[in-house]
C-alpha positions, 0 to 999 in steps of 0.5 A: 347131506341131510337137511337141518332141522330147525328147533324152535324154542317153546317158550309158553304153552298155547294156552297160556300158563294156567293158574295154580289149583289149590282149591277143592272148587278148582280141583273139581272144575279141573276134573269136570274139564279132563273129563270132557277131553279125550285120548290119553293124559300126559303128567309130570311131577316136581319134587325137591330133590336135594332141598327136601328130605321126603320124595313127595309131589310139590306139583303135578302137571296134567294135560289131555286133549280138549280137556286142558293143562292143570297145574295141581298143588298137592301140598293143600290136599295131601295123600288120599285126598278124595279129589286125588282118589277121582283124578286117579279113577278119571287118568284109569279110564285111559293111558297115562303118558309119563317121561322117565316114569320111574322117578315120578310113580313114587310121589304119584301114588303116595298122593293116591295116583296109581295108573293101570295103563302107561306109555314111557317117552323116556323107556320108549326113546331107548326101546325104539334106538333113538342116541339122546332120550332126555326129554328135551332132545325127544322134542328137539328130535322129534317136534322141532322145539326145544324147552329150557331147563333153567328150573330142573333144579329148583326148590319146588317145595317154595311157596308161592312158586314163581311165575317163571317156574310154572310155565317151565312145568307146564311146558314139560306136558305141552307136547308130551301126548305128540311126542308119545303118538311119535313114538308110538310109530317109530315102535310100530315100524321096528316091530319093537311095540311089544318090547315097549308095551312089555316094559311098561306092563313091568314097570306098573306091577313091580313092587315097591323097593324094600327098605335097603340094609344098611343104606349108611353103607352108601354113602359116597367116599366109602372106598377111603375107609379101611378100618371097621373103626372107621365104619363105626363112626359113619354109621353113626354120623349118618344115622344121627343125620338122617334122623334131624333131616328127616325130623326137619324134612330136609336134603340129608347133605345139607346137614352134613355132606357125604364128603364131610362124613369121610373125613370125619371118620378118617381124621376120628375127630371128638372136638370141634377144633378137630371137626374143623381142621378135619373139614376145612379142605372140603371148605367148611359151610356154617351149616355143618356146625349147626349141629356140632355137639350131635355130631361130635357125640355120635363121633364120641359115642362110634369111637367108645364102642368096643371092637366086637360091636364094630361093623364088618367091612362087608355084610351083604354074602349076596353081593358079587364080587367086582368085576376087575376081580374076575378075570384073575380070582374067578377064571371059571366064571370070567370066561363065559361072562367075556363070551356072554357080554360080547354076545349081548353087545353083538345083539344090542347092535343088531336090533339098535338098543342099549345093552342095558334094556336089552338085559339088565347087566346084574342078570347075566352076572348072576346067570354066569357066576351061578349057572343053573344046574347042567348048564355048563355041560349042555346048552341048556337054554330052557334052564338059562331062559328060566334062570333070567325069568326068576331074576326078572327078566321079561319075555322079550329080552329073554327070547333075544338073550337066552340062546346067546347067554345059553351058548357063553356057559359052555365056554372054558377060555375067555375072549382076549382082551382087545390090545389098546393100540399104540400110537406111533410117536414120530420124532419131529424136528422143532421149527427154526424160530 
């Protein structure tokens, strides 16, 4: 029987919760005290997902070793701000240690935070195998603690941020330098650091995402809509909307909900009796009613439009057909794709890493719906290798991946689809009451 770990919760930093920087002396005495530590720095930042329209830093959480844990209003500062440009040349010097890097690298750069050398827990976790990669179950696993998360949610964009609300943030850097050398080793002994060092090398280069087309399209609900009609009129609701929230700095859905959009374009409503009607099974917020007469002239304005200008249910030729359509319109191509992702899988399992860091599942969808040329006469790895390169594959995932994706292009004949087993009902005889 293995020995129970016992987590003990973290319930303060060390040192106690500091106080918030918001001055240009505070900010220098907290880089005069970085300086003095050593090793890599662990950061974190908070934003105001679903409160806010922008994506931006309402605190950023620094920690190093002997050089002490700062909590940096950036709000006071704003972007480009020369202390930002000195903490950016300072977090250089070293490694910068983020969880889930992804999320925060957009907000930290705006402010002018742009690290050369990064360590992701988060990737890290998956890399290495570990089942729960969250930061809060990393340290469980790992430290033996456990963090609270009450304020994971919170409107960080709140002035003055309560008392409560700060410790929590500073609670997500206490530990974050520990957890990485933990880490660290576990890479180290599954040989797997060059994957790791590999992905965070990826991360920092990558370009910033372009500008989505037609992001109206994303709105959630949209496999209720069938009629171009009906696409005209969310285009417009969610143009009009994103212009107020973006004019206000304010979350999208709390103007109008993604839900409320559908309902509108289905039911086509132009008065507010029928705005209402049309939202009160979604449980209508005085919210929504706010901008009433915006919404009911986009309404209006979507409905007046002649059919030529209504927009087409698809536009993106890019985009690859679903996969439950595979398998029936796209035989062709749902065979090798069968042969490949029970490959994948195999390896996944065999060097304990989810399938989808091993190789991005749209790479090998792409690879099999357009091989490379020669590809499905002759096992062509070089050309199946290069294919995954140009998608963005890196060099680790391509050596384990290629050969295996390589070998599925020359299958004519998919792999059967495991039957669900039936369970056996017997007939029992109800008990005698």
């Amino acid at each position: 029987m293995s020995e129970e770990i016992l987590v003990v919760p973290l319930l303060q930093p060390a040192e106690g919760t500091p106080p918030v920087i918001d001055t240009e002396s505070k900010f220098k005495g907290a880089l005069t005290q970085l300086a003095q530590g050593h090793g890599p720095f662990a950061v974190d930042a908070e934003r105001a997902s679903g409160f806010r329209y922008s994506a931006r830093a309402y605190l950023i959480q620094i920690k190093r070793n002997n050089g002490g844990l700062h909590l940096i209003d950036p709000i006071p500062f704003g972007p480009g701000h020369n202390l930002f440009n000195e903490l950016n040349a300072l977090l250089n010097t070293d490694e910068v240690i983020l969880h889930a890097s992804t999320q925060d690298l957009p907000c930290l750069r705006e402010l002018g935070i742009n690290p050369i050398h990064l360590f992701d827990t988060e990737l890290a976790g998956r890399i290495a195998g570990l089942p729960r990669v969250g930061l809060g179950p990393l340290l469980e696993t790992l430290m033996g603690v456990s963090l609270a998360k009450e304020h994971s949610a919170a409107d960080w964009s709140a002035r003055p941020l309560p008392q409560e609300w700060l410790t929590y943030a500073a609670l997500d850097v206490e530990l974050l330098v520990e957890l990485r050398d933990k880490i660290f080793v576990l890479l180290e002994k599954s040989n797997k650091l060059p994957w790791a060092l590999e992905e965070f090398a990826s991360i920092l280069k990558a370009p910033p995402a372009p500008p989505r087309v037609d992001p109206w399209r994303r709105t959630s609900g949209m496999h209720k809509i069938k009629r171009r009609d009906q696409l005209a009129i969310i285009k417009e609701l969610w143009i009009a909307r994103d212009r107020v929230a973006s004019e206000q700095d304010i979350a999208p859905g709390k103007l109008l909900n993604d839900g409320a959009i559908v309902e509108l374009a289905i039911a086509a409503s132009v008065t507010k009796k029928e705005f209402e009607k049309a939202l009160r099974p979604l449980g209508l917020r005085a919210r929504w009613l706010e901008n009433l007469p915006l919404w009911l002239s986009s309404i209006s304005a979507a409905v007046a439009l002649p059919e030529d200008q209504w927009p087409a249910m698809r536009t993106n030729a890019d985009t690859l057909p679903p996969i439950k359509l595979w398998r029936d319109k796209f035989p062709e191509k749902y065979a090798p794709l069968s042969h490949a992702r029970a490959a994948i899988e195999l390896i996944a399992q065999e060097n304990e890493i989810p399938v989808e860091n091993l190789i991005t599942p749209e790479h090998v969808r792409r690879v099999c719906w357009k091989p490379p040329a020669g590809a499905t006469e002759t096992l062509s790895i070089p050309a199946v290798e290069q294919a995954l390169s140009q998608l963005g594959a890196r060099q680790w995932q391509i050596n384990l991946v290629g050969p295996a994706l390589a070998s599925a292009l020359l299958e004519r004949e998919p792999l059967p689809v495991p039957e669900v087993a039936v369970a056996e009902v017997t007939e029992t005889t109800p008990e005698e009451g």
